[in-house]
Each structure stands twice: as C-alpha cells, then as structure tokens.
N, C-alpha and C positions, 0 to 999 in steps of 0.2 A: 452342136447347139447345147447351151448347159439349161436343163431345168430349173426353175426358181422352184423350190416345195414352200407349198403355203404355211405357216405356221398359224393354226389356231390354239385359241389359248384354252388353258388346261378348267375343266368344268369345273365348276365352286358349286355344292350342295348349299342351299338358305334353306338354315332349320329356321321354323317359327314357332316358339309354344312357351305360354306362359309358364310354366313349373322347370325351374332352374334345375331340378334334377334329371328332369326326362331331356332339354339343353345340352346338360354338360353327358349325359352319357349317349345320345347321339352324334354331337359332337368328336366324342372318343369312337363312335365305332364308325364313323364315316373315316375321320384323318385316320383311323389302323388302314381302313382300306385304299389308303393314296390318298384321297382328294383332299384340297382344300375345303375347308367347309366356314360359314358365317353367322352365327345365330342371332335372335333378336325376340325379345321378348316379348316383342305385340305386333299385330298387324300394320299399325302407324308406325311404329318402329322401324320397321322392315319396308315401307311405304318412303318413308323419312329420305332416306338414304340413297332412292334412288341408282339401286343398283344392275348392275349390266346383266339382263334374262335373258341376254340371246347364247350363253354359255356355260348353261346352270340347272338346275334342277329344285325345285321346292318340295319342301316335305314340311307341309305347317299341320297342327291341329286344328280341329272343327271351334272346339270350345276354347278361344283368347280371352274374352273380355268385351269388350265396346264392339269392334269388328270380330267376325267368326273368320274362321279357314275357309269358309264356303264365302262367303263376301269378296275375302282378299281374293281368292280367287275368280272369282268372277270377276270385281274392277280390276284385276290384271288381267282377264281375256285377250283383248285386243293390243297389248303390250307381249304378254308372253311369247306369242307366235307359237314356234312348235316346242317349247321347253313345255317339259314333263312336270307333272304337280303329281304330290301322291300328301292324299289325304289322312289321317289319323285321328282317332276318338276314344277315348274309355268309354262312352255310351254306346251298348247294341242298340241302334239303331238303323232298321234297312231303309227306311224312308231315307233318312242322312244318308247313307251311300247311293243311295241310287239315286239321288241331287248330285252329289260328286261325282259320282263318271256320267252325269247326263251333262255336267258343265265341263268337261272332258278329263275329269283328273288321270291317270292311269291305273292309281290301285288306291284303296282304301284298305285301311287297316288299323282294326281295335285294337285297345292294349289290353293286356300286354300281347305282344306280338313278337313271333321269332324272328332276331335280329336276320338270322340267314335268308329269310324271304324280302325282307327290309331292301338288304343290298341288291338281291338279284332284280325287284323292280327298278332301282334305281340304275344300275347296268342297263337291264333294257330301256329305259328313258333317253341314259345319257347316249347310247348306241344309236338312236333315232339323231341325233343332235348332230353328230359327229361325223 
C-alpha cells in the first residue's frame, strides 16, 4: 500500500509595521532564515488582502496608525485559529504586553530587540502550526 504524504504548504511570516526601515530589515532577517515573508505597512493593508492565517505567523507592531497591533489582533481572533502573533513596540509598556499575551500573542518584544530571540519565537510559533 503506497502512502500519499500530505504536503502542507511552506509558513509565510506577515510582518506589519509602519517604518519602512524596521519592514525591510525584518523582512531580510526572516527570508536569511528560509521563509517566505510578506510585509505591509498598516493594519488595513494587511486586512486588505486577505491573506491565508492558517499557515503563517504575524509579527506586527503595537503603534501603526489608525488600527494598533493590538486591535488587528484582536479582530483576527476568531480568524487566526492557532497561528502565532508576536507583538512588538518601542514603548516600555507593561500594561501593552500584558493585553498582548492576555489576547493570546505568544511573545512581545520592545525594540530594539535581539534578532536571535526574534526568530527563536517565531520557530516556536511556527512549530505549534506544523
């Protein structure tokens, strides 16, 4: 009897943050690390588009603009299912993180932040999905 192996398709990081420079050099440290990755510069942006969260991971900022990181996340709740969110902010703020992992993110993280801790949540995230 020949096995069929399932092929799921390969995880896409959705960066979301308005500062084009904190964008493109996520961007770069995701794809060094393999994955595809998608950026978009605002919450609606990233809403827009409609993209497939059952094989991805989010890594948006608190502070966008019009919508927060915390909003998008929240009206994707019930969309996301078990895809990983990991929050990010230049504001110390413990109240802000402790909203984010109370809305379930898996990590929060001020900037600047070390890119090596960056990826290793992200592995765990994508690890749960997979």
């Amino acid at each position: 009897m020949i096995e069929r192996s399932r092929t799921r398709p390969a995880p896409t990081i959705f960066v979301v943050d308005d500062d084009p420079t904190v964008r493109s050099a996520l961007e770069r440290l995701f794809r060094g690390a393999g994955w595809t990755v998608q950026t978009f510069a605002s919450a609606e942006q990233f809403l827009e588009q409609n993209v497939d969260l059952a094989h991805g991971c989010l890594v948006a900022d608190v502070h966008l603009g019009r919508m927060s990181g915390l909003e998008l996340h929240a009206r994707l709740g019930h969309r996301t299912g078990a895809m990983p969110v990991i929050l990010t902010s230049g504001v110390d703020d413990v109240n802000m993180e402790r909203q984010a992992l109370t809305l379930g993110a898996i990590a929060f993280f001020r900037k600047p932040f070390e890119a090596s801790a960056l990826l290793e949540s992200v592995r765990r995230g994508l690890a749960v999905i997979q």
